[in-house]
C-alpha positions in Angstrom: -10.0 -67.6 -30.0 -6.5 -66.7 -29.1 -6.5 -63.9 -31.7 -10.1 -62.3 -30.6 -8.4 -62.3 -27.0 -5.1 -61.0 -28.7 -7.0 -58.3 -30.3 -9.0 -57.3 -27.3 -6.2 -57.2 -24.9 -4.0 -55.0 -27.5 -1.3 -57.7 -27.8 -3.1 -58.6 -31.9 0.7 -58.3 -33.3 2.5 -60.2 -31.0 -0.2 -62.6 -31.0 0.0 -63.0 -35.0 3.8 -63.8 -34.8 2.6 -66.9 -32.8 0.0 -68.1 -34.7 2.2 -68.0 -38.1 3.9 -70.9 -36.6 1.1 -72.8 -35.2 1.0 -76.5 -36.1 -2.0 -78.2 -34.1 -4.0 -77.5 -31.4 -6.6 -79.9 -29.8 -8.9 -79.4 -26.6 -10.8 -81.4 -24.0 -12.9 -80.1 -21.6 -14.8 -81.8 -18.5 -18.0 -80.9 -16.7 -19.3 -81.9 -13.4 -23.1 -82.6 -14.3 -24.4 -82.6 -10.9 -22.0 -78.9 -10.3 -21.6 -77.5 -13.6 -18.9 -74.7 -11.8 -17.0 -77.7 -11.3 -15.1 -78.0 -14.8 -11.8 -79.1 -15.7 -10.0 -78.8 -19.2 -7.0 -79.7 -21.3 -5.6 -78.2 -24.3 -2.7 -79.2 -26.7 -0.7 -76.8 -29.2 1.9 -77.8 -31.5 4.3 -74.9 -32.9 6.5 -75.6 -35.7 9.4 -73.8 -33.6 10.0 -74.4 -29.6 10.7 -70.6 -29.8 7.2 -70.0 -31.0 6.4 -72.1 -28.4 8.2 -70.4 -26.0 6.2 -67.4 -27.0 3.3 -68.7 -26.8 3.4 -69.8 -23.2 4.7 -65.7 -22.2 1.7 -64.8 -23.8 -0.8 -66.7 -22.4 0.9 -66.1 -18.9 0.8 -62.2 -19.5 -2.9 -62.2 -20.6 -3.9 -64.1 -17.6 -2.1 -61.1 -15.5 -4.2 -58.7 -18.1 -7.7 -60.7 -17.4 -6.7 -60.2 -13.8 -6.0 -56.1 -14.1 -9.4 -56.2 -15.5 -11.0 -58.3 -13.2 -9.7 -55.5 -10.5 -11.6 -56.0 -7.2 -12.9 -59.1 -8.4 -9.2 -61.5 -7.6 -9.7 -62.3 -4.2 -6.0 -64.0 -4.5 -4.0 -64.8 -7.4 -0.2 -66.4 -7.1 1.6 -67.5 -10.1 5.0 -70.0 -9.6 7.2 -72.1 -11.5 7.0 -75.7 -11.0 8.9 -78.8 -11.7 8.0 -81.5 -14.0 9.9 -84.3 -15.3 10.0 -84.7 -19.5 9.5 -81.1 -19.6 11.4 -77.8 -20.1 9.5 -74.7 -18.4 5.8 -75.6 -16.4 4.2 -72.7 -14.8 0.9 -72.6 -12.2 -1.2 -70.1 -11.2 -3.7 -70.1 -8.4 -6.1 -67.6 -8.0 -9.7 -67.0 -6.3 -12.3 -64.9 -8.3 -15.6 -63.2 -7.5 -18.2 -63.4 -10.2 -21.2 -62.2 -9.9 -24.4 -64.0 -8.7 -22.0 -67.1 -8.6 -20.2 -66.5 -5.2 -16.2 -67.5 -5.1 -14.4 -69.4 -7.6 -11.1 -70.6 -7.7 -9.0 -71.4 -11.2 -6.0 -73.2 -10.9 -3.9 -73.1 -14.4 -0.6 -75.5 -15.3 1.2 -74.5 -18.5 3.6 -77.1 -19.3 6.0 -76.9 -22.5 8.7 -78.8 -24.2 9.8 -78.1 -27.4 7.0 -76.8 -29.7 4.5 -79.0 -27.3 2.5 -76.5 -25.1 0.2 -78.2 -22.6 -2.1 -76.0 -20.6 -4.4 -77.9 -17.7 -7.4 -75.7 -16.0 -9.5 -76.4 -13.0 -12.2 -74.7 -12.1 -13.8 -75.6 -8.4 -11.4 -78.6 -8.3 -8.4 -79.4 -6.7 -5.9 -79.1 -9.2 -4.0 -82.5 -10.2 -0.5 -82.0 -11.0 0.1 -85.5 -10.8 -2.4 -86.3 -13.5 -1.1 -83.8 -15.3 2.1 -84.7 -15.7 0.9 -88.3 -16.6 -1.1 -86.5 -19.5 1.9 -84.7 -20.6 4.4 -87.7 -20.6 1.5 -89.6 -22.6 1.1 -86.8 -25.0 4.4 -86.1 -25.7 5.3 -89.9 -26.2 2.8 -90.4 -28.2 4.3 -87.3 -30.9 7.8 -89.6 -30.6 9.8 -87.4 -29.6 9.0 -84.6 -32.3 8.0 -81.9 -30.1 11.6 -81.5 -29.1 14.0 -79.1 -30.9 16.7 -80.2 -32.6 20.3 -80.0 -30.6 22.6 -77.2 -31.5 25.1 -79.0 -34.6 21.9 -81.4 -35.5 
């Protein structure tokens, strides 16, 4: 998936680089039965490198701001901001309202978290986003690889 959206967003080469070092990747997604626009989603990626983690987390922020450019008229609001989690080394959020058609007003709130080679990304769709959840979710994940998301100390 991340390579179709690579390809069709003309980012396919930078995209590759990431994916040569990709290690893992899980995903978990929620549904409200009785509201099925009410969703909410987790997914987990494991680099072999925190810089190809790094990467990976400019990426996906820059192809949300390319979704957006192509979504013109459509993003009612859209604000993106970096936030502060404990355990982790960069966590980034984005808020924004959308238009789709026949559907009304949606809102997306995204939280990309990442330490090391561990990328966390949270997504709500027509929910209040949960940063306190999330960052129980991350502290849990990340304990749970001991430690070996981190990258190694400069002289280890």
């Amino acid at each position: 998936m991340f390579r179709q959206v690579g390809t069709a967003l003309g980012v396919q080469e930078r995209a590759e680089k990431i994916l040569a070092q990709w290690k893992d990747a899980a995903s978990l997604e929620w549904t409200d039965r009785k509201n099925p626009r009410r969703m909410a989603a987790l997914g987990v990626v494991q680099f072999a490198e925190a810089s190809a983690a790094r990467a990976y987390l400019g990426l996906a922020i820059d192809l949300q701001r390319k979704q957006d450019e192509l979504l013109a008229g459509r993003v009612q609001e859209s604000r993106c901001l970096s936030v502060r989690l404990p355990g982790c080394e960069e966590a980034v959020r984005q808020d924004k309202k959308v238009l789709l058609p026949g559907g009304g007003p949606t809102s997306v709130s995204m939280l990309f978290v990442r330490s090391g080679a561990l990328v966390l990304q949270f997504t709500w769709h027509n929910v209040e986003p949960n940063q306190a959840w999330a960052e129980k979710v991350f502290t849990a994940i990340s304990t749970s690889l001991g430690g070996q998301q981190k990258s190694p100390s400069p002289g280890q």
